[in-house]
N, CA, C and O atoms as CSV, one atom per row, in Angstrom:
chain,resi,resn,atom,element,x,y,z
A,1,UNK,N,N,166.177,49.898,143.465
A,1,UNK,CA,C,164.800,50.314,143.315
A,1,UNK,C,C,164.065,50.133,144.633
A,1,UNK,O,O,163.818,48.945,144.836
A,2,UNK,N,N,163.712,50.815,145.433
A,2,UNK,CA,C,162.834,51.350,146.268
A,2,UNK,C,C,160.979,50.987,145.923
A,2,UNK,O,O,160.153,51.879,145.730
A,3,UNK,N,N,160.743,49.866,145.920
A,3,UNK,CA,C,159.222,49.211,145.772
A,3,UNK,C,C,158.703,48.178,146.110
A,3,UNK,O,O,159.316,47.111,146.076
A,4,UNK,N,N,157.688,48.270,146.434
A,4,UNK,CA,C,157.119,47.612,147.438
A,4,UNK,C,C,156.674,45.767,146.349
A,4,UNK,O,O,156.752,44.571,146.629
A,5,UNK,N,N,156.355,46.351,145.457
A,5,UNK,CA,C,156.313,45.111,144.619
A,5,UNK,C,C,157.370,44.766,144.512
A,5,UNK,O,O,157.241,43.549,144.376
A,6,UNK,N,N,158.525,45.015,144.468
A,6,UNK,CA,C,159.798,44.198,144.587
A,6,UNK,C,C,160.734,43.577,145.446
A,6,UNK,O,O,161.892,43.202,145.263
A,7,UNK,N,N,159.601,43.537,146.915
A,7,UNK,CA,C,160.164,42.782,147.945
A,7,UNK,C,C,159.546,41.359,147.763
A,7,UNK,O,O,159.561,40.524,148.667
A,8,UNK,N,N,158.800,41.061,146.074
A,8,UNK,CA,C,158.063,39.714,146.159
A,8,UNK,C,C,158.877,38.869,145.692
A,8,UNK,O,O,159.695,39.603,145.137
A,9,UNK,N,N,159.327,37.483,145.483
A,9,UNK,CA,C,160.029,36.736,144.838
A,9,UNK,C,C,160.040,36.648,143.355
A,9,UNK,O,O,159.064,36.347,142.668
A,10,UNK,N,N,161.598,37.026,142.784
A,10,UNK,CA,C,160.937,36.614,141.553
A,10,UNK,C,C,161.947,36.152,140.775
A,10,UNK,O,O,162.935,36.868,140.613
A,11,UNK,N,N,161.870,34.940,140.196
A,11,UNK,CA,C,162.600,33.906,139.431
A,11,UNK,C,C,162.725,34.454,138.331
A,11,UNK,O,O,161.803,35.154,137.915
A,12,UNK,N,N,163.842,34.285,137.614
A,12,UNK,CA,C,164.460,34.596,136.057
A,12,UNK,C,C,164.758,33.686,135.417
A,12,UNK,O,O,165.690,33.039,135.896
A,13,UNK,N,N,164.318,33.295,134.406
A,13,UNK,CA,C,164.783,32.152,133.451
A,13,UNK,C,C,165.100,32.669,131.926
A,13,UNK,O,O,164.606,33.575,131.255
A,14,UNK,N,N,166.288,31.564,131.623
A,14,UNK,CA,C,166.432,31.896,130.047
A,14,UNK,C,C,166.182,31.082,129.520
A,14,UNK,O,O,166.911,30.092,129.577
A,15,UNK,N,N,165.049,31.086,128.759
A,15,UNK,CA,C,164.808,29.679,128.078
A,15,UNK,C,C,164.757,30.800,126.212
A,15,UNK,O,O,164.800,31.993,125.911
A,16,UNK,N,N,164.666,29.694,125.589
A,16,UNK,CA,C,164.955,29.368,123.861
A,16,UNK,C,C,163.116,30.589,123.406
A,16,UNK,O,O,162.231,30.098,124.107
A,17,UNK,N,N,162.904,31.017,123.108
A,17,UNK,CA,C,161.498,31.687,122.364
A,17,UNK,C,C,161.570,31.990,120.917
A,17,UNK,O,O,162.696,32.037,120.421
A,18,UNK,N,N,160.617,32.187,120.220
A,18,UNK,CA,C,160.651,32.975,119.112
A,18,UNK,C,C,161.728,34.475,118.766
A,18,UNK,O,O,161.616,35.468,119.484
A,19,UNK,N,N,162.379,34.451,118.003
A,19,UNK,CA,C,162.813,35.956,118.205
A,19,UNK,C,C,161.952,37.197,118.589
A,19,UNK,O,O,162.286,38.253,119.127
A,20,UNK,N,N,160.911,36.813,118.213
A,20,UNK,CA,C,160.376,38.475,118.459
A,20,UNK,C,C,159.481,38.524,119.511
A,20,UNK,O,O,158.597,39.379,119.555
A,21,UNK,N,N,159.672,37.469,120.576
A,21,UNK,CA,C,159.475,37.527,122.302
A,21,UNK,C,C,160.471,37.960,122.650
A,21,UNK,O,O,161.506,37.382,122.317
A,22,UNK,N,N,160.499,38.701,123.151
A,22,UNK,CA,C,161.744,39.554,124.238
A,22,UNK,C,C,161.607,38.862,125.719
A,22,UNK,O,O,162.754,38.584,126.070
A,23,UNK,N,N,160.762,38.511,126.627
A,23,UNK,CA,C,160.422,38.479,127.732
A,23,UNK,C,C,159.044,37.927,127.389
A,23,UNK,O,O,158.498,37.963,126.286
A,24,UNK,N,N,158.370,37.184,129.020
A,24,UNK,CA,C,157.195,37.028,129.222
A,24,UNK,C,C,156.875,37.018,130.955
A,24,UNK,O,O,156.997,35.906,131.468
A,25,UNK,N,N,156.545,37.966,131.732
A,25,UNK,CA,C,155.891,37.803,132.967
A,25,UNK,C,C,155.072,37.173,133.896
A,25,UNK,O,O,153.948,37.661,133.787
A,26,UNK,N,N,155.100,36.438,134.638
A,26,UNK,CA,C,153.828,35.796,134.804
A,26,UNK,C,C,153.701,35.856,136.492
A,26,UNK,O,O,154.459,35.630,137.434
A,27,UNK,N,N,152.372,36.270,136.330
A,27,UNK,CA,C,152.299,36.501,138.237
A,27,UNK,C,C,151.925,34.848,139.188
A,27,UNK,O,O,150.715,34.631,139.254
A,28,UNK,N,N,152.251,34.454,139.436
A,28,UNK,CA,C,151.795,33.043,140.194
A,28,UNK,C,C,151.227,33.247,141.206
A,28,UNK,O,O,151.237,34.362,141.728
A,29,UNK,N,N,150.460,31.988,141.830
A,29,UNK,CA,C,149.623,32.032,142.790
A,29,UNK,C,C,149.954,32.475,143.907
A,29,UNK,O,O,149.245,33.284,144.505
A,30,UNK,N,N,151.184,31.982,144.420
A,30,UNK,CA,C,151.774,32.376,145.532
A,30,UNK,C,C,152.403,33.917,145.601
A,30,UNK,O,O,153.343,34.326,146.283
A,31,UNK,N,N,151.813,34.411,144.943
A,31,UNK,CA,C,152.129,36.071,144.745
A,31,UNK,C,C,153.805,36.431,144.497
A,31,UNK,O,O,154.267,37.516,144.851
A,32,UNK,N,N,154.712,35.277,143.783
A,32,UNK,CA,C,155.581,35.424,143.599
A,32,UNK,C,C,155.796,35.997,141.634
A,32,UNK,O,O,154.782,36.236,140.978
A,33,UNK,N,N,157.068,36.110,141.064
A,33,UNK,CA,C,156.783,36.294,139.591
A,33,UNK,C,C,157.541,35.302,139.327
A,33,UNK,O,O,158.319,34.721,140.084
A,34,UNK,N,N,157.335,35.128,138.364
A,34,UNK,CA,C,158.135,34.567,137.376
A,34,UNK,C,C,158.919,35.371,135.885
A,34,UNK,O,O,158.265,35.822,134.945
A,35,UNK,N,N,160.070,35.388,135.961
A,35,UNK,CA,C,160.496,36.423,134.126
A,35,UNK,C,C,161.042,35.497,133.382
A,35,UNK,O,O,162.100,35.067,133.843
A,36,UNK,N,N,160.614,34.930,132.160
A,36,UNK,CA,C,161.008,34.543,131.337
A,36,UNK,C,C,162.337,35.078,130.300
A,36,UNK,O,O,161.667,34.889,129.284
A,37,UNK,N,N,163.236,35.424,129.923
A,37,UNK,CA,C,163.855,36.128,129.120
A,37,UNK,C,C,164.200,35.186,127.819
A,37,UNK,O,O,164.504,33.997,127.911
A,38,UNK,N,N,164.123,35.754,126.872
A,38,UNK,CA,C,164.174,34.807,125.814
A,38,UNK,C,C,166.123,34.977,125.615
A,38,UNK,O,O,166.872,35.943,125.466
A,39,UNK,N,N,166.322,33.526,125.714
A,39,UNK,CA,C,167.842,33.036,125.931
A,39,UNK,C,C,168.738,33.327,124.161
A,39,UNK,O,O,169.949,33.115,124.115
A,40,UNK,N,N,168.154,33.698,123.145
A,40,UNK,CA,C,168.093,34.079,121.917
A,40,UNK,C,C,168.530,35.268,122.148
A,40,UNK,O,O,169.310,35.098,123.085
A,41,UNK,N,N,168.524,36.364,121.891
A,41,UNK,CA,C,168.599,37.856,122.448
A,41,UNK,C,C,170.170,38.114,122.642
A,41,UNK,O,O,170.775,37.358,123.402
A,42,UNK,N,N,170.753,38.992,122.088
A,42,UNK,CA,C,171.707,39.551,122.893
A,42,UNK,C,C,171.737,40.001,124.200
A,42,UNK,O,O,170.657,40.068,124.787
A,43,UNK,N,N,173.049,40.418,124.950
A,43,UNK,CA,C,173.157,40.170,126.424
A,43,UNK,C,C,172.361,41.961,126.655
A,43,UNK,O,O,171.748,42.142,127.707
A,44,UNK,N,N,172.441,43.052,125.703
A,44,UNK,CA,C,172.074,43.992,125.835
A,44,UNK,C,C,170.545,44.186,125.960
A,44,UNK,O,O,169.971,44.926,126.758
A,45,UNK,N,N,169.796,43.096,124.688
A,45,UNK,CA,C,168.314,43.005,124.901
A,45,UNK,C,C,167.983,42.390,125.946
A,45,UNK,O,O,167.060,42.900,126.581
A,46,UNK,N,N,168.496,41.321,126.397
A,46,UNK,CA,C,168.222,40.718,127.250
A,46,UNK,C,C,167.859,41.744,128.675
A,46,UNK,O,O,166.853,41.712,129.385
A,47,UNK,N,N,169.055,42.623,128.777
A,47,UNK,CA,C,168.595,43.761,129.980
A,47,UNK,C,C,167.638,44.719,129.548
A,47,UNK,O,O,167.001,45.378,130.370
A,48,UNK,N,N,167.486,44.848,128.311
A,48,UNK,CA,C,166.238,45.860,128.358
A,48,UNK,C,C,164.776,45.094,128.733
A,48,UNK,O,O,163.889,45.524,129.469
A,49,UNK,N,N,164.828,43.443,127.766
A,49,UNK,CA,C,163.480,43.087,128.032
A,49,UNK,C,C,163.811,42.790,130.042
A,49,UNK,O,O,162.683,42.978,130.497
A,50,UNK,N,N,164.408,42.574,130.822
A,50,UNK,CA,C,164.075,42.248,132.295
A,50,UNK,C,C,163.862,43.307,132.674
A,50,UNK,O,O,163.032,43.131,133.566
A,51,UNK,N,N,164.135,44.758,132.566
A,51,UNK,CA,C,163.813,45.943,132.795
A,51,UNK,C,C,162.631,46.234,132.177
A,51,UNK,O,O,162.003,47.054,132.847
A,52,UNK,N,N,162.174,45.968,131.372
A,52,UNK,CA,C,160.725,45.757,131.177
A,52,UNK,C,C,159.628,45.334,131.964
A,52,UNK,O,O,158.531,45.762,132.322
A,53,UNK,N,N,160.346,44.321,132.099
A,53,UNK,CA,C,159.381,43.093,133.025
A,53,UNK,C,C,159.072,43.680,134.253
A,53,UNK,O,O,157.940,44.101,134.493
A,54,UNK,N,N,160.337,43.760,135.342
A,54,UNK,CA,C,160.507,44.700,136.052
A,54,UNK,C,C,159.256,45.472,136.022
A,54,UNK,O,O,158.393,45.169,136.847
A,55,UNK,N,N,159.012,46.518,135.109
A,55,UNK,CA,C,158.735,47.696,135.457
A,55,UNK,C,C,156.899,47.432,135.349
A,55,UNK,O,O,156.145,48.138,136.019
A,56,UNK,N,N,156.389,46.377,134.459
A,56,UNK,CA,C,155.654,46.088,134.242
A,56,UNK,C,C,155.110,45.369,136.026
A,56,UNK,O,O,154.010,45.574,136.541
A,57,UNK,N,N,156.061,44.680,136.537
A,57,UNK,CA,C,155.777,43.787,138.025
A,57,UNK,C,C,155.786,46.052,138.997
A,57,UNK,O,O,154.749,46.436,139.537
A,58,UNK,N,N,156.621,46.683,138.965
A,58,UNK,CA,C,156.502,47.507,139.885
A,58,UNK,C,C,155.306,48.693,139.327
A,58,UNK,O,O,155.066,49.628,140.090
A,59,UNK,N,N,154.726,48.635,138.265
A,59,UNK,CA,C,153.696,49.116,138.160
A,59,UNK,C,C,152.471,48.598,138.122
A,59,UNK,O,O,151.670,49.210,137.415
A,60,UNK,N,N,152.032,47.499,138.765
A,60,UNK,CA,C,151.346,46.950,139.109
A,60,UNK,C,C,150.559,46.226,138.129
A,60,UNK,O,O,149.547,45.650,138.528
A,61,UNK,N,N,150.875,46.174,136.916
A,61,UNK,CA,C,150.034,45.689,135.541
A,61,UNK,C,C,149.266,44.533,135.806
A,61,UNK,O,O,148.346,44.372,135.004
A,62,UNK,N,N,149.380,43.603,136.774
A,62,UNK,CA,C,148.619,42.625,136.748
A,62,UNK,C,C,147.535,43.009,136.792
A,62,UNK,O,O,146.947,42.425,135.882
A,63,UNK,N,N,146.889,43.631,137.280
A,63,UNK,CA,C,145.582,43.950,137.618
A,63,UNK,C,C,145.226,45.082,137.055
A,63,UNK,O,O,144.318,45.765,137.531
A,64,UNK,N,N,145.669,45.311,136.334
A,64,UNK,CA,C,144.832,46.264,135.065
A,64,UNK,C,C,144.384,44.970,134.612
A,64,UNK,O,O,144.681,43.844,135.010
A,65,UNK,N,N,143.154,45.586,133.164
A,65,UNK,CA,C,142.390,45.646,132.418
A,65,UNK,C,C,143.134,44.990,130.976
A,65,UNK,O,O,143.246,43.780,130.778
A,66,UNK,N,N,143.565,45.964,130.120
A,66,UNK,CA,C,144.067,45.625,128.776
A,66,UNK,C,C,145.217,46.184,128.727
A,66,UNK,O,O,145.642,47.335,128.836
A,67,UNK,N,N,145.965,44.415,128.410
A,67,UNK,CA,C,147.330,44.199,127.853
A,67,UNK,C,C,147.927,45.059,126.898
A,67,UNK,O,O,149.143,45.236,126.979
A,68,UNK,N,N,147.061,45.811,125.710
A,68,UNK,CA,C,147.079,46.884,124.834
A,68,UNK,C,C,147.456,47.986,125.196
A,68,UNK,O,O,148.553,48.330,124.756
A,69,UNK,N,N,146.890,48.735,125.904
A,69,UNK,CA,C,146.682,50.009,126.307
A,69,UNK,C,C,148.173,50.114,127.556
A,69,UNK,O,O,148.761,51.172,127.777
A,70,UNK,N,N,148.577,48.609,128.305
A,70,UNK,CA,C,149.696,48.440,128.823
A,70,UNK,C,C,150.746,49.207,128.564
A,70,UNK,O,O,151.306,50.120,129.173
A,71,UNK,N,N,150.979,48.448,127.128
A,71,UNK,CA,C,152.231,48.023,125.842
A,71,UNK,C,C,152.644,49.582,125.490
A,71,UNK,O,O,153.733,50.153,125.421
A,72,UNK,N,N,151.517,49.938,125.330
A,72,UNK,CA,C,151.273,51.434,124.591
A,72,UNK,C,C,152.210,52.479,125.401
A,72,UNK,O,O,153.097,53.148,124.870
A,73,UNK,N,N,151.871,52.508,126.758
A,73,UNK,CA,C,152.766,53.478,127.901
A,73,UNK,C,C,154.157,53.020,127.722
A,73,UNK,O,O,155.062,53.821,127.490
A,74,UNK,N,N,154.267,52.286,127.782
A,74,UNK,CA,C,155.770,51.308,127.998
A,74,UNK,C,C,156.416,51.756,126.917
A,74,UNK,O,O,157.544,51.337,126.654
């Protein structure tokens, strides 16, 4: 992938969640990310929710408005 948001650092973790968290993103101060992947998940969901995440970090979502209207495109 060819983007400019993805020359930023960004850590992957698998930790334990609810089943019906797939992923959680989080932009940190140091303008790095963080991806959560929920360690629950098959190895197949698991690549769809980081390709999510992903796409959510290279389309710049942080700085939109509403999380809703996000979800909706996606």
């Amino acid at each position: 992938m060819n983007n400019p948001a993805l020359t930023e650092t960004i850590g992957v973790y698998f930790i334990d969640m609810p089943t019906h968290i797939e992923e959680q993103v989080i932009l940190n101060e140091d303008g790095s990310f963080s991806v959560f992947i929920n360690s629950r998940l098959n190895w197949e969901r698991q690549m769809a929710a980081y390709h999510h995440a992903l796409r959510h970090i290279m389309e710049d979502d942080f700085s939109k408005q509403c999380a809703d209207d996000i979800e909706k495109v996606m």
